[in-house]
C-alpha positions in Angstrom: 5.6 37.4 -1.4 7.9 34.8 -3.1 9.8 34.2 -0.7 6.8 33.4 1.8 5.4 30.8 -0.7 8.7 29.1 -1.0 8.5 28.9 2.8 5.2 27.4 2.7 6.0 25.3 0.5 9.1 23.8 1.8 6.6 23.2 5.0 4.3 21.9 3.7 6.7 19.4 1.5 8.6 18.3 5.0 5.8 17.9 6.5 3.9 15.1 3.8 7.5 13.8 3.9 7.3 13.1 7.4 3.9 11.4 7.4 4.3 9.4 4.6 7.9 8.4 6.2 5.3 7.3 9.4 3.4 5.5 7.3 6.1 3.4 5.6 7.7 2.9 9.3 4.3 1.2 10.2 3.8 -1.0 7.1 7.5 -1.8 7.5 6.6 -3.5 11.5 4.2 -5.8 9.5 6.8 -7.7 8.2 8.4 -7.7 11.2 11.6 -9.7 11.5 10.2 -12.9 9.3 9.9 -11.6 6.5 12.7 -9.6 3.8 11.2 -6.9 2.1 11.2 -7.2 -1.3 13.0 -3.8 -1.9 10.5 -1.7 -2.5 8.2 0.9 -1.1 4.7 1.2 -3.6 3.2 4.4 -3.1 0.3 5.9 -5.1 -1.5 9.2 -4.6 -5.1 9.3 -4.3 -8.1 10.8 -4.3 -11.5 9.0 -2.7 -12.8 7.7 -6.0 -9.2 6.2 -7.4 -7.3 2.9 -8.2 -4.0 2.2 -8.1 -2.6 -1.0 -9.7 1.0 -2.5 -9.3 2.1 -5.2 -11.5 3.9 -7.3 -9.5 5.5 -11.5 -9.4 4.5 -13.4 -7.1 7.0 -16.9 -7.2 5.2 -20.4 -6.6 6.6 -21.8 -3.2 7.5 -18.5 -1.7 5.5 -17.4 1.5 4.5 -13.4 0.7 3.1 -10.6 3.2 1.4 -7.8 1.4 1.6 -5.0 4.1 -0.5 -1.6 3.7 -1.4 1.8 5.1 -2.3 5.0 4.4 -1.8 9.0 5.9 -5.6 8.7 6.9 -5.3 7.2 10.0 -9.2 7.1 9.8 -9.4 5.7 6.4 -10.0 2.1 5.1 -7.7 1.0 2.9 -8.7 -2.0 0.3 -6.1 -4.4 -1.4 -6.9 -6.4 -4.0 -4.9 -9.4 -5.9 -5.9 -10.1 -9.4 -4.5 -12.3 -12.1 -4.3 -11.3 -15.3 -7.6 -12.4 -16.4 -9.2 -10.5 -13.7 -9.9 -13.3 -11.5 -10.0 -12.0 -7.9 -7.6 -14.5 -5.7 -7.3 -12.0 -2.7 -8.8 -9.3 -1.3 -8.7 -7.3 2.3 -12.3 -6.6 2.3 -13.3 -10.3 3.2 -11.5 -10.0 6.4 -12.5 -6.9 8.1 -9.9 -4.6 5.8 -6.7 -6.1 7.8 -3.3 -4.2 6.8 -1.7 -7.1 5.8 -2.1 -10.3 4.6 0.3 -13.8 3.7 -0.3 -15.8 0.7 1.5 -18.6 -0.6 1.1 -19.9 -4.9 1.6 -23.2 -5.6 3.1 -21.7 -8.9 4.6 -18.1 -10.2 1.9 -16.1 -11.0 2.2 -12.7 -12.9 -0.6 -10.6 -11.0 -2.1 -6.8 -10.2 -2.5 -5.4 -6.9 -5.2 -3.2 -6.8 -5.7 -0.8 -3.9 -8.2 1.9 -2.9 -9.2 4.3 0.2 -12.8 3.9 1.7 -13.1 7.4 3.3 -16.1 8.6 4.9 -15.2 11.8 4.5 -14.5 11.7 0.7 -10.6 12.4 1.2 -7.2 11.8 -0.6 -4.4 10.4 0.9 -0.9 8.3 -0.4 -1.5 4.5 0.3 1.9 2.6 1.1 2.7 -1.1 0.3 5.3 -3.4 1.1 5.8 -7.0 0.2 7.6 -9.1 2.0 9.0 -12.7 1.3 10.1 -15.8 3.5 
C-alpha cells in the first residue's frame, strides 16, 4: 500500500508540474520578444475565496507588462495594482479581465499586486505572473 501512494503521488506531482509549467509557457508569450522578464515567475496557490499580494518596484520611466494566468483554463483571473496607501492605480477588471496589461510611472513607485480567481464553479487553482520591462 505504500508503495502505491508514493506512485500516486509522484503522478499526481508530475502532472501539477506540467500544467503549471503550461501555464508559465503561456504568460511567458505575453511578453513576447519586447519585453525582458524581470527574472521571476510569482506563483501563489489558491482557493476561490483568496488573495495573493506581491510586493513588488515598479521604476518611473520604465515601460512594464504585468502578464497572468491560471491552471483553470475556465477561470477569471483579477490583478490588481495598489500603492501603499491602498490607492487602486490598475486593475484587470476594468477591461474585460485581459491577461496582461503595460503601464508606465512617471516615478518609482513601491506597490502590491493583488490577484484573485473568479470561478464559477468555486475552485482552486495556482495563478502565474510575470513582469516584464522595456
Amino acid at each position: 500500500m505504500k508503495h502505491i501512494f508514493i506512485l500516486f503521488t509522484l503522478l499526481f506531482s508530475n502532472a501539477i508540474y506540467a500544467q503549471v509549467t503550461n501555464v508559465e509557457n503561456q504568460v511567458r508569450s505575453y511578453l513576447e520578444d519586447s519585453y525582458i522578464s524581470d527574472g521571476q515567475i510569482y506563483r501563489v496557490m489558491l482557493n476561490y475565496e483568496e488573495e495573493g499580494e506581491f510586493d513588488v518596484t515598479l521604476f518611473g520611466g520604465t515601460q512594464y507588462r504585468i502578464a497572468f494566468s491560471s491552471t483553470l483554463s475556465q477561470a477569471n483571473l483579477i490583478f490588481t495594482v495598489i500603492d501603499f496607501e491602498q490607492n487602486v492605480l490598475f486593475t484587470n477588471q476594468d477591461f474585460d479581465n485581459t491577461p496582461y496589461w503595460d503601464l508606465l510611472f512617471t516615478s518609482t513607485i513601491d506597490c502590491k499586486i493583488q490577484v484573485k480567481i473568479e470561478d464559477k464553479q468555486n475552485r482552486s487553482g495556482i495563478a502565474v505572473i510575470m513582469i516584464g520591462y522595456k
